[in-house]
Biopython code that builds the backbone (N, CA, C, O; Angstrom):
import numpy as np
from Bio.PDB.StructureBuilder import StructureBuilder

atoms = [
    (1, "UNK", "N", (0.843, -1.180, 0.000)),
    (1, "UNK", "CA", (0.000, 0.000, 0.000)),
    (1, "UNK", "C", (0.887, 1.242, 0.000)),
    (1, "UNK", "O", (1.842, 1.602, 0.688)),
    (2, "UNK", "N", (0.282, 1.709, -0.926)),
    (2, "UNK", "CA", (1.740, 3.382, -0.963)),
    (2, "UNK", "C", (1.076, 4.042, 0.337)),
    (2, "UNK", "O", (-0.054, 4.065, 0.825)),
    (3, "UNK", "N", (2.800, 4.761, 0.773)),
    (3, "UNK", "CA", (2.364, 5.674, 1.804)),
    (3, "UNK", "C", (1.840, 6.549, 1.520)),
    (3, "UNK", "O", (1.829, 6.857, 0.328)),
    (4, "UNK", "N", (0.865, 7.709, 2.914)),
    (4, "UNK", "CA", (0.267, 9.036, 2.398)),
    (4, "UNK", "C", (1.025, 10.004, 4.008)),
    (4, "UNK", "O", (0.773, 9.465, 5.086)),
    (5, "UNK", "N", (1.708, 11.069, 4.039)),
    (5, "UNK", "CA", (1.826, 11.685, 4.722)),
    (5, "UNK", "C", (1.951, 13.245, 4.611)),
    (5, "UNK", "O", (2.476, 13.778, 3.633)),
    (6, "UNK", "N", (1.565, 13.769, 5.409)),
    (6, "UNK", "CA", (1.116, 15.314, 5.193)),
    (6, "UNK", "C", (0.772, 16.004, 6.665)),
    (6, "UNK", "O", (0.075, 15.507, 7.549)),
    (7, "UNK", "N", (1.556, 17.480, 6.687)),
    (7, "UNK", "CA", (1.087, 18.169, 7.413)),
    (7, "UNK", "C", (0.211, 19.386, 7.222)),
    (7, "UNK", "O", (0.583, 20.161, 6.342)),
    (8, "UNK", "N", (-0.603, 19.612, 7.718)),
    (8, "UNK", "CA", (-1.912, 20.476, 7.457)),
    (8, "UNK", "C", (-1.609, 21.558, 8.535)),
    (8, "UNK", "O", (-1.482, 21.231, 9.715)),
    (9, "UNK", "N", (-1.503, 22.756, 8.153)),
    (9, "UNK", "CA", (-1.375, 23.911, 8.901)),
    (9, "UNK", "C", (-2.381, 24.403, 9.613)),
    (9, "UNK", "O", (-3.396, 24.296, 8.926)),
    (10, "UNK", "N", (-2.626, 24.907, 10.678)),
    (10, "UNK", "CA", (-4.115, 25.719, 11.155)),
    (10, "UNK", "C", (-3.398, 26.558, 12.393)),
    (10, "UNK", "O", (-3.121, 26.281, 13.560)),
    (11, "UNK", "N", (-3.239, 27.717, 11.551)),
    (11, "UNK", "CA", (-2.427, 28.662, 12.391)),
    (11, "UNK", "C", (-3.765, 29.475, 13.544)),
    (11, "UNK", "O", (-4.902, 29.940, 13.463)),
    (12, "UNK", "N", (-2.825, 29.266, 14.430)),
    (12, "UNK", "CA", (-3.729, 30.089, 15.666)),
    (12, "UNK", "C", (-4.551, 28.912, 16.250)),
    (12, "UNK", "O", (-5.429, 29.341, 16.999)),
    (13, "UNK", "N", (-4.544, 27.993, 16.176)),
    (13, "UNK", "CA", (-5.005, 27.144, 17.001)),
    (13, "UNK", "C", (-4.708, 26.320, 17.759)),
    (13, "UNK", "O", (-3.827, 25.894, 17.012)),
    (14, "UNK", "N", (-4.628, 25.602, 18.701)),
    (14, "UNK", "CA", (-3.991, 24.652, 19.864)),
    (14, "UNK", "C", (-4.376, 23.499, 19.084)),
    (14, "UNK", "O", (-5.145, 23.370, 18.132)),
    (15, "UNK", "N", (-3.399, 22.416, 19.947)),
    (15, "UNK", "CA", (-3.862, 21.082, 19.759)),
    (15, "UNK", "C", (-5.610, 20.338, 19.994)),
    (15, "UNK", "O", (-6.391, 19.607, 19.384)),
    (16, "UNK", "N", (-5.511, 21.233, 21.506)),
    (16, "UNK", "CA", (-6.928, 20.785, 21.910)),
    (16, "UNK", "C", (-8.628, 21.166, 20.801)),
    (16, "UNK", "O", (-9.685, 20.547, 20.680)),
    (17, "UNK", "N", (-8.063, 22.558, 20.160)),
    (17, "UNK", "CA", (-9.214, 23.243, 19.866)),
    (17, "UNK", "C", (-9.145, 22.147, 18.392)),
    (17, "UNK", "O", (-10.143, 21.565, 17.968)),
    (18, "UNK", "N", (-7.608, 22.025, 17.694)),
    (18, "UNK", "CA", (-8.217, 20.956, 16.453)),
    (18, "UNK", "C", (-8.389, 20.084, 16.703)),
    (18, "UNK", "O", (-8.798, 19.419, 15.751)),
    (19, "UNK", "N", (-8.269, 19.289, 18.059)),
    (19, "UNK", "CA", (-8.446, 17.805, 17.885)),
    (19, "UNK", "C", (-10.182, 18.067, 17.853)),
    (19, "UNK", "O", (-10.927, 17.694, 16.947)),
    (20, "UNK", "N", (-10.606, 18.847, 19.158)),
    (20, "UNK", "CA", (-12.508, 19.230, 19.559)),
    (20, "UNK", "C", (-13.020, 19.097, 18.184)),
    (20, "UNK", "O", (-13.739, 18.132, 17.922)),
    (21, "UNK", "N", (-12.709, 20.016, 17.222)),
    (21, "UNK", "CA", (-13.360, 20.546, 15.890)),
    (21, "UNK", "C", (-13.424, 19.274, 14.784)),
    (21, "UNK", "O", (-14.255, 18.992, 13.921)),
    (22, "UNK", "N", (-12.105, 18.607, 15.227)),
    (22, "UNK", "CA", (-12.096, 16.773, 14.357)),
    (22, "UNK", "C", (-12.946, 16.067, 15.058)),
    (22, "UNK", "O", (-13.874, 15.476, 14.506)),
    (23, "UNK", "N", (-12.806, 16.041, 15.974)),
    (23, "UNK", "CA", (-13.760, 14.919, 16.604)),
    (23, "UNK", "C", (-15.154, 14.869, 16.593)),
    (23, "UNK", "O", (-15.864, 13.864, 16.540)),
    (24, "UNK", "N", (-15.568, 16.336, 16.661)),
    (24, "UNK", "CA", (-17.087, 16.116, 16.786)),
    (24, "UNK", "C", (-17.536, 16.177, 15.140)),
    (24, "UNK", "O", (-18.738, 16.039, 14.912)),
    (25, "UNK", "N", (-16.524, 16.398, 13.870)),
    (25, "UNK", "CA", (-16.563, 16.240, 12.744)),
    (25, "UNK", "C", (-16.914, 14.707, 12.593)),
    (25, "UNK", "O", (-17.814, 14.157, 11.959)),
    (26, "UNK", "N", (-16.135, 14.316, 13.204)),
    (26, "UNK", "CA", (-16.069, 12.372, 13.191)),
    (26, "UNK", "C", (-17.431, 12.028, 13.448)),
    (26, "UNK", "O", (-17.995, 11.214, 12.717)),
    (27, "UNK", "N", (-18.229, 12.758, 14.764)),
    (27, "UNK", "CA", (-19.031, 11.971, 15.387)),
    (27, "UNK", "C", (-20.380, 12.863, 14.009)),
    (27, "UNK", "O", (-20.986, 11.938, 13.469)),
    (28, "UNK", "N", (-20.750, 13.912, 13.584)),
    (28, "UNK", "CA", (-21.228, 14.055, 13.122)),
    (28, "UNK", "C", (-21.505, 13.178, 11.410)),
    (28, "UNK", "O", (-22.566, 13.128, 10.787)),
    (29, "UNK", "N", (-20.131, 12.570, 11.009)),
    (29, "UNK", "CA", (-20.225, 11.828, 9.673)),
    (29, "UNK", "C", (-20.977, 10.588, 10.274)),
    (29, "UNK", "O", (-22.085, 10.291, 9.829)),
    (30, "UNK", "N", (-20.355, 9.814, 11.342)),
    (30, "UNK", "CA", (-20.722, 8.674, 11.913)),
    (30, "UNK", "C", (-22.247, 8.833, 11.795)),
    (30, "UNK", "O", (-22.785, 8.213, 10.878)),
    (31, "UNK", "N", (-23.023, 9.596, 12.616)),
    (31, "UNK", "CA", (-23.870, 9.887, 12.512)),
    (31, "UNK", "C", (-25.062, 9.982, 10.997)),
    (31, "UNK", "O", (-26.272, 9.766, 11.057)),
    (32, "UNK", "N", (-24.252, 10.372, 9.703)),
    (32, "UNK", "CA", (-24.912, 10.550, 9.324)),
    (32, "UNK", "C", (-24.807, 9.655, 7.634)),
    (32, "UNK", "O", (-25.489, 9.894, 6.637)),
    (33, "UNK", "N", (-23.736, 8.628, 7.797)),
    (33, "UNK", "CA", (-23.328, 7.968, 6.892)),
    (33, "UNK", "C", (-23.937, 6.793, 7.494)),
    (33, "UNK", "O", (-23.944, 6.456, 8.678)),
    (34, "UNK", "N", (-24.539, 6.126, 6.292)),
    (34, "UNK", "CA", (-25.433, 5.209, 6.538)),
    (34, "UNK", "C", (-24.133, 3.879, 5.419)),
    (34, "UNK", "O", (-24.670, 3.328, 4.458)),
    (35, "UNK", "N", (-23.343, 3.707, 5.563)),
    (35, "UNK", "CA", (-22.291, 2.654, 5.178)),
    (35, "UNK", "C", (-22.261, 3.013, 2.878)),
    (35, "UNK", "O", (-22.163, 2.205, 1.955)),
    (36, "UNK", "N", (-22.394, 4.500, 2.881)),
    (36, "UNK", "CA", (-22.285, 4.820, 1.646)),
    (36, "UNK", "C", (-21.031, 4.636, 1.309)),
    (36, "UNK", "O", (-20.676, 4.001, 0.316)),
    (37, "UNK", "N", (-20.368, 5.121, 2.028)),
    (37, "UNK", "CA", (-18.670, 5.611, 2.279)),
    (37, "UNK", "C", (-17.825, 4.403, 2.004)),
    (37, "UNK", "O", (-16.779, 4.447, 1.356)),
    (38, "UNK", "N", (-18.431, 3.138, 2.625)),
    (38, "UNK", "CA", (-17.453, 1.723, 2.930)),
    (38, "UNK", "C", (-18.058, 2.098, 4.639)),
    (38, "UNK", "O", (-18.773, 2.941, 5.180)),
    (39, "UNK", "N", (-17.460, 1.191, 4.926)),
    (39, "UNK", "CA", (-17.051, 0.820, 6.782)),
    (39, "UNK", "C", (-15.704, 1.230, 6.967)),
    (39, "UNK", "O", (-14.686, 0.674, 6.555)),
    (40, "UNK", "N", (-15.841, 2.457, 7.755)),
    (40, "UNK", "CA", (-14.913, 2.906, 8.457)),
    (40, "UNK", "C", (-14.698, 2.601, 9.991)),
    (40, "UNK", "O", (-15.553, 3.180, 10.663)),
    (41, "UNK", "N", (-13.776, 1.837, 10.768)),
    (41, "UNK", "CA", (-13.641, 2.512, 11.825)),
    (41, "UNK", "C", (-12.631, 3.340, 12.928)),
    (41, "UNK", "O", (-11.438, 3.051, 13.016)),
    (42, "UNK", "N", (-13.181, 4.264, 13.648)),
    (42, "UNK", "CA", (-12.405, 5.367, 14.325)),
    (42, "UNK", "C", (-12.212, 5.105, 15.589)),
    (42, "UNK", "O", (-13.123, 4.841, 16.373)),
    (43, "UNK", "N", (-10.785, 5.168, 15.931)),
    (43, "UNK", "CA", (-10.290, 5.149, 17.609)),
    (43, "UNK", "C", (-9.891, 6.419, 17.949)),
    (43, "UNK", "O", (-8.801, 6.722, 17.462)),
    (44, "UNK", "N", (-10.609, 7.571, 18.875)),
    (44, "UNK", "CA", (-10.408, 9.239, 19.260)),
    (44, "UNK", "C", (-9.586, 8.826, 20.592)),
    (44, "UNK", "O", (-10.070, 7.949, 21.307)),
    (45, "UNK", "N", (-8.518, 9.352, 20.901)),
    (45, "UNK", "CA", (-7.755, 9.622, 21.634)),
    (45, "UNK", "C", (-7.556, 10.719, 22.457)),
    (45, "UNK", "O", (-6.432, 11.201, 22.600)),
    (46, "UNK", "N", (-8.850, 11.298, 23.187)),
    (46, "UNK", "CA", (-8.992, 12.560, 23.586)),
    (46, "UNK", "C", (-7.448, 12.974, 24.392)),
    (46, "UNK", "O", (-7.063, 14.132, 24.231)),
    (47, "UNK", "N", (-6.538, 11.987, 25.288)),
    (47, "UNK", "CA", (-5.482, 12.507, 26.182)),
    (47, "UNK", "C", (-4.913, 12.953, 25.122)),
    (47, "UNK", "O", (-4.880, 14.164, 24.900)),
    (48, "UNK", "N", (-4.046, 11.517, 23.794)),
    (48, "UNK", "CA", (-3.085, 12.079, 23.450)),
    (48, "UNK", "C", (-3.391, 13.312, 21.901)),
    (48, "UNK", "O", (-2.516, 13.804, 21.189)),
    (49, "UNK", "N", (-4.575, 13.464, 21.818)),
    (49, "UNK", "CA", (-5.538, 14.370, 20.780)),
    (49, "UNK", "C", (-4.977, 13.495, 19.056)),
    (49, "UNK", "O", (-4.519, 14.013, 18.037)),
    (50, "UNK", "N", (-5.278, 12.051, 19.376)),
    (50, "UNK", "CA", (-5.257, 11.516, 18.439)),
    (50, "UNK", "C", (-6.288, 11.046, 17.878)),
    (50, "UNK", "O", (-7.339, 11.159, 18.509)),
    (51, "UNK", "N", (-6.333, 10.245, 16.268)),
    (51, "UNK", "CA", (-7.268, 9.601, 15.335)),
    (51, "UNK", "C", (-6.616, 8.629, 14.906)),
    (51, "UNK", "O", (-5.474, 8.837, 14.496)),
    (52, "UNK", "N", (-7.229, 7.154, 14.883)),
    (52, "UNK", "CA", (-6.739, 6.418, 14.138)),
    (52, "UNK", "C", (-8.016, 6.119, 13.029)),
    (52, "UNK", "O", (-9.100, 6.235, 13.600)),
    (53, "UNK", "N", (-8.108, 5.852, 11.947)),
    (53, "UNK", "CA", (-9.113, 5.274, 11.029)),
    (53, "UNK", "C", (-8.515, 4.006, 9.975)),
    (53, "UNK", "O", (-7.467, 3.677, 9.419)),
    (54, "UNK", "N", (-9.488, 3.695, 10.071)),
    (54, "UNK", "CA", (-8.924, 1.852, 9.353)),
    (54, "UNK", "C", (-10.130, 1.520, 8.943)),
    (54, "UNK", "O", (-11.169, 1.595, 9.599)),
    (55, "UNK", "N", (-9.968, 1.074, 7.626)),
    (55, "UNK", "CA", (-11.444, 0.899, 6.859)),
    (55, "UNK", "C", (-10.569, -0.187, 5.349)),
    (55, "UNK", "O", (-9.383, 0.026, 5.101)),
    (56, "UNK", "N", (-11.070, -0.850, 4.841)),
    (56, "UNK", "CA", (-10.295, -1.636, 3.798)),
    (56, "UNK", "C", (-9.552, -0.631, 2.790)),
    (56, "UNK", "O", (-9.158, -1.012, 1.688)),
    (57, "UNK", "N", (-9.425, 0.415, 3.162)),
    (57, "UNK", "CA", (-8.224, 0.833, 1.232)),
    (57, "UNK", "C", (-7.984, 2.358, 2.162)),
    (57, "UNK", "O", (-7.626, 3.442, 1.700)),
    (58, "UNK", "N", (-8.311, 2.021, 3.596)),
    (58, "UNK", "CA", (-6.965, 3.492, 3.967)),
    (58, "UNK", "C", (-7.136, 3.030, 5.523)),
    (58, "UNK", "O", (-8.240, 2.746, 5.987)),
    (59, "UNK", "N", (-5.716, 2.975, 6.413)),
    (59, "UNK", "CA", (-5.154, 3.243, 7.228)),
    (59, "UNK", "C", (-4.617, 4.885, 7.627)),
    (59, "UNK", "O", (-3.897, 5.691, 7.039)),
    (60, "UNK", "N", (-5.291, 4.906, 8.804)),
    (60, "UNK", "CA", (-4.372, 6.308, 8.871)),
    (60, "UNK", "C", (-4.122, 7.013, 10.501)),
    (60, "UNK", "O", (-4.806, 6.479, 11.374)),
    (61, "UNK", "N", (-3.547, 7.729, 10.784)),
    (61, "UNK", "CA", (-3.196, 8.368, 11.910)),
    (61, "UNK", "C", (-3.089, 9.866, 11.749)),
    (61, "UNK", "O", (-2.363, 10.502, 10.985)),
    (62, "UNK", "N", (-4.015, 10.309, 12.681)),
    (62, "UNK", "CA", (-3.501, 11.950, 12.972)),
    (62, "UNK", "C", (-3.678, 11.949, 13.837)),
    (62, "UNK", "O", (-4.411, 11.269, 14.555)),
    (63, "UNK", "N", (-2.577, 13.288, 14.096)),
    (63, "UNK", "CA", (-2.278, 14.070, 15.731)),
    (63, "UNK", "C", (-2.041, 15.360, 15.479)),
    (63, "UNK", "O", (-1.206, 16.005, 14.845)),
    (64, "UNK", "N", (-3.300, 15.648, 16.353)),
    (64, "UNK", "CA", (-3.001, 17.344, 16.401)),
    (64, "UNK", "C", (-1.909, 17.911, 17.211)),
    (64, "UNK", "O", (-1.276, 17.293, 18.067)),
    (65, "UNK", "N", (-1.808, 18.666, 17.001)),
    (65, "UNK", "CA", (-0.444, 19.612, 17.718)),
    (65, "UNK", "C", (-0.943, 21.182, 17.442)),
    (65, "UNK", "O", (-1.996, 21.514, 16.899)),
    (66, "UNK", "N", (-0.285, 21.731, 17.771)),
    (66, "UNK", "CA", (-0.552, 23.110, 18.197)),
    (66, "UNK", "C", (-0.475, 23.812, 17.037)),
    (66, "UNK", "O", (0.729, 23.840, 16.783)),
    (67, "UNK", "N", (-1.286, 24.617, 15.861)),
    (67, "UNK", "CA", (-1.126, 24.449, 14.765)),
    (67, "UNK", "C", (-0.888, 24.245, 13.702)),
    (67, "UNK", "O", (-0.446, 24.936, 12.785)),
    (68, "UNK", "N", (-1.261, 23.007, 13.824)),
    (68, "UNK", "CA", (-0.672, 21.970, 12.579)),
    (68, "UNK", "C", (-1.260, 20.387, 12.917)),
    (68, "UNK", "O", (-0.963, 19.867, 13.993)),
    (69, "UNK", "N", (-1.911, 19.836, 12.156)),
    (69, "UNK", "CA", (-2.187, 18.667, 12.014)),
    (69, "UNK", "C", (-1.524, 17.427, 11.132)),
    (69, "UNK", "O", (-1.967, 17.091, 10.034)),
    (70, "UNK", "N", (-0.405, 16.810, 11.779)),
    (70, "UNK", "CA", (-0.110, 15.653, 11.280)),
    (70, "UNK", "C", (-0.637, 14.352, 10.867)),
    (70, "UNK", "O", (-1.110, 13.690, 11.792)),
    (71, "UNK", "N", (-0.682, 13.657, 9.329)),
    (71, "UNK", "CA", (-1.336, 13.380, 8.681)),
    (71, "UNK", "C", (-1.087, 11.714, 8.288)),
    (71, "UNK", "O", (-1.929, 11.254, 7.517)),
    (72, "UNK", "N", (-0.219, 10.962, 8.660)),
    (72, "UNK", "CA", (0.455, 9.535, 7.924)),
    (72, "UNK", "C", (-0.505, 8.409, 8.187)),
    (72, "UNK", "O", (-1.035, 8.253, 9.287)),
    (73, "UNK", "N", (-0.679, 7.768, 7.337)),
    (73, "UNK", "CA", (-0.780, 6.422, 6.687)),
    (73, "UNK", "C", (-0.852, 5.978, 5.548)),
    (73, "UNK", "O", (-0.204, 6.565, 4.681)),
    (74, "UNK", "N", (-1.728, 4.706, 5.149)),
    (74, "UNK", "CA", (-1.128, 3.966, 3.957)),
    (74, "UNK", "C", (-2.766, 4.193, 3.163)),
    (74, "UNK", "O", (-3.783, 4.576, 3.742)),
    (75, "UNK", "N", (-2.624, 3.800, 1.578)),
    (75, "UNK", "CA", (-3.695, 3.749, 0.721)),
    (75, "UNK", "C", (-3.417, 3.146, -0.127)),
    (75, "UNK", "O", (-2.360, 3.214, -0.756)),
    (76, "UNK", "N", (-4.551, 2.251, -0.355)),
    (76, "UNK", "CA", (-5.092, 1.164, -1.659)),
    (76, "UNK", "C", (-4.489, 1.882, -2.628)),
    (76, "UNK", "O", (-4.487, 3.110, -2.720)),
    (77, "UNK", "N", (-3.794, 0.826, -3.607)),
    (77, "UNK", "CA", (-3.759, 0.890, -4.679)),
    (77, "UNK", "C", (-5.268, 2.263, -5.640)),
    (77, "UNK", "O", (-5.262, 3.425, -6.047)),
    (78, "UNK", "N", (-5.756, 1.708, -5.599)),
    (78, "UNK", "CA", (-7.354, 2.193, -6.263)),
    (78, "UNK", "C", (-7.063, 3.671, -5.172)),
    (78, "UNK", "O", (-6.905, 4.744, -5.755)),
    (79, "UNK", "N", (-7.020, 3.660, -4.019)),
    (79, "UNK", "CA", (-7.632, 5.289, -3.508)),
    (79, "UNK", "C", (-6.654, 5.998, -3.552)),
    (79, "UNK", "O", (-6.829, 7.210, -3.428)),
    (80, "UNK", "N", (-5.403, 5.509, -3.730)),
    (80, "UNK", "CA", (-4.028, 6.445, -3.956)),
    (80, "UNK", "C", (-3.942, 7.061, -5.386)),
    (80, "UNK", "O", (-2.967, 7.740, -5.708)),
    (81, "UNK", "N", (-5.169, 6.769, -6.398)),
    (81, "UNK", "CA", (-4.814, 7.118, -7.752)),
    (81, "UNK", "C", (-5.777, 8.304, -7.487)),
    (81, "UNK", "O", (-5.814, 9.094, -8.430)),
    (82, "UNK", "N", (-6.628, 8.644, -6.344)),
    (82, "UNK", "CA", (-7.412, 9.785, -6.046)),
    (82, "UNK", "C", (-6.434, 10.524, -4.881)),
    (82, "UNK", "O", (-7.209, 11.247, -4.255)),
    (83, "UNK", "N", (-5.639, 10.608, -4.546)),
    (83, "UNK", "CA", (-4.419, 11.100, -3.880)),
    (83, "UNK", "C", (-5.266, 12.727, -3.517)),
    (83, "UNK", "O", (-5.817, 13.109, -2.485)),
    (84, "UNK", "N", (-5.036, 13.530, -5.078)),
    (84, "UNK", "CA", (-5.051, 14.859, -5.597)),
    (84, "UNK", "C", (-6.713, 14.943, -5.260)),
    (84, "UNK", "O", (-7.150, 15.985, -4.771)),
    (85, "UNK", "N", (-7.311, 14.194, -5.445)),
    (85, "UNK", "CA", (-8.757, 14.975, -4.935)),
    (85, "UNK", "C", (-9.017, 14.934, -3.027)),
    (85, "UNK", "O", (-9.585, 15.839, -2.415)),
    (86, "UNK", "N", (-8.338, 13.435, -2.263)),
    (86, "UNK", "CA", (-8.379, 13.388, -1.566)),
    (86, "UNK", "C", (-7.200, 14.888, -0.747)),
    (86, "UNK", "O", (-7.383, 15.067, 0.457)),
    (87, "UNK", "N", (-6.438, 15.540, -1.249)),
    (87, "UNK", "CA", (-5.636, 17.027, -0.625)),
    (87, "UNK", "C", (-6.544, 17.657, -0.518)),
    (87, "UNK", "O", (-6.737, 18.197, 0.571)),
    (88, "UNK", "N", (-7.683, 17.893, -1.840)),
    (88, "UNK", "CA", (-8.526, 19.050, -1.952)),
    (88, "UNK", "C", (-9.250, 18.934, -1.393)),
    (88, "UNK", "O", (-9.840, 19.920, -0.951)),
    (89, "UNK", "N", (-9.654, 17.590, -1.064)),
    (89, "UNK", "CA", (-11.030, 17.396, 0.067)),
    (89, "UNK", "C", (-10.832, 17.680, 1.422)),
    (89, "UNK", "O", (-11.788, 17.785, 2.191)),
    (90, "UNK", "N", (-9.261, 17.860, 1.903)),
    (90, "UNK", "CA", (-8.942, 17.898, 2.926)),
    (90, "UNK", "C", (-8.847, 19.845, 3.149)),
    (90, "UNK", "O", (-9.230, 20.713, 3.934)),
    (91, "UNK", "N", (-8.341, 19.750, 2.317)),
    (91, "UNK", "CA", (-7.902, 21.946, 2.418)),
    (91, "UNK", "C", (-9.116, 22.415, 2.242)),
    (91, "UNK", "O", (-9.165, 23.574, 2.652)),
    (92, "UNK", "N", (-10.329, 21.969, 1.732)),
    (92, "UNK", "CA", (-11.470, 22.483, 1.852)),
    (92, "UNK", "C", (-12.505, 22.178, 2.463)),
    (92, "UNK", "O", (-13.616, 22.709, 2.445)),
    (93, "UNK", "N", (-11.999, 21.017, 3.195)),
    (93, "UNK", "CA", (-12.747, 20.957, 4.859)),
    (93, "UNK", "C", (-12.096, 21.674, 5.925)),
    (93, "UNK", "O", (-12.816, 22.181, 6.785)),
    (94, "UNK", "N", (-10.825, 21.796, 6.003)),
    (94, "UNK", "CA", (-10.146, 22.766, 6.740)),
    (94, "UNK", "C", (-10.698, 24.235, 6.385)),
    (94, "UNK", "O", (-11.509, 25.012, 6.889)),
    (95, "UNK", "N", (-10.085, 24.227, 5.575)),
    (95, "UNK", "CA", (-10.815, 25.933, 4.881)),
    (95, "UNK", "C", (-12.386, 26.382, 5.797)),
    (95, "UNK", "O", (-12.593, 27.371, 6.499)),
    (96, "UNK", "N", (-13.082, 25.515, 5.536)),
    (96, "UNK", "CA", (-14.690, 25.750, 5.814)),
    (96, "UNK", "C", (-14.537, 25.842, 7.692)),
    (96, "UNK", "O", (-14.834, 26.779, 8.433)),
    (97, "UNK", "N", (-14.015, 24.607, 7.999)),
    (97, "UNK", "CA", (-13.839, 24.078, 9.816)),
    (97, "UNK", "C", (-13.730, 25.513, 10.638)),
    (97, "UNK", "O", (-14.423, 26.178, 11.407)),
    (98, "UNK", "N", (-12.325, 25.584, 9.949)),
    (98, "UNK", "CA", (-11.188, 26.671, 11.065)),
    (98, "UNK", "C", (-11.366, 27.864, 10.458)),
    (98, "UNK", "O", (-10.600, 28.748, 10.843)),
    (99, "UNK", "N", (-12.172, 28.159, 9.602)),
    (99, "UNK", "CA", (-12.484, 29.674, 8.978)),
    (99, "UNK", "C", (-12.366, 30.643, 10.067)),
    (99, "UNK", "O", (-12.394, 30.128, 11.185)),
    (100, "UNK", "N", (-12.189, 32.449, 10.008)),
    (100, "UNK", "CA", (-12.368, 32.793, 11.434)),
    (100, "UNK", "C", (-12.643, 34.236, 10.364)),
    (100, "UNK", "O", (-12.938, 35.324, 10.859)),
]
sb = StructureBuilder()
sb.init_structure("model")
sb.init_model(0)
sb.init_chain("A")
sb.init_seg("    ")
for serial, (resi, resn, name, xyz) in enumerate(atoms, 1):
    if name == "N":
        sb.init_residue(resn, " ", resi, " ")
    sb.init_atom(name, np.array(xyz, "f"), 0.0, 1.0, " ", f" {name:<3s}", serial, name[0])
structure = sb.get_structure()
């Protein structure tokens, strides 16, 4: 599985305030994805303000830190050839999230 790693900037914010703003992001998809997506599942790490997600064609880990969100794991063959839409999906959920 090719690797995917990336850091995501979110200046002016703490660890705590991006992990809050991911998490209840998490609990709101959970919520509202009825298994369109695939089966995902999520381990929230409120101490160490971590995410793990594991679902068949992506592994992954983030940890917030104090502005900046660290990004690594692995992707399917098939979802790594969407790499470039999966950045944009990410900078424009950020974009929208942490707007101020």
């Amino acid at each position: 599985m090719p690797s995917y790693q990336r850091t995501i900037p979110i200046a002016g914010k703490s660890a705590a305030e991006i992990y809050d703003r991911i998490s209840h992001s998490i609990e709101k998809f959970q919520e509202k994805d009825s298994g369109k997506f695939g089966k995902f599942e999520f381990k929230l790490d409120p101490a160490k303000k971590t995410v793990r997600l594991e679902s068949s064609h992506v592994t992954a880990d983030l940890q917030c830190r104090d502005g900046e969100v660290l990004l690594e794991g692995k992707l399917s063959f098939l979802v790594a050839a969407f790499r470039g839409k999966i950045d944009a999906g990410i900078d424009d959920w950020v974009g929208r999230a942490f707007k101020t």
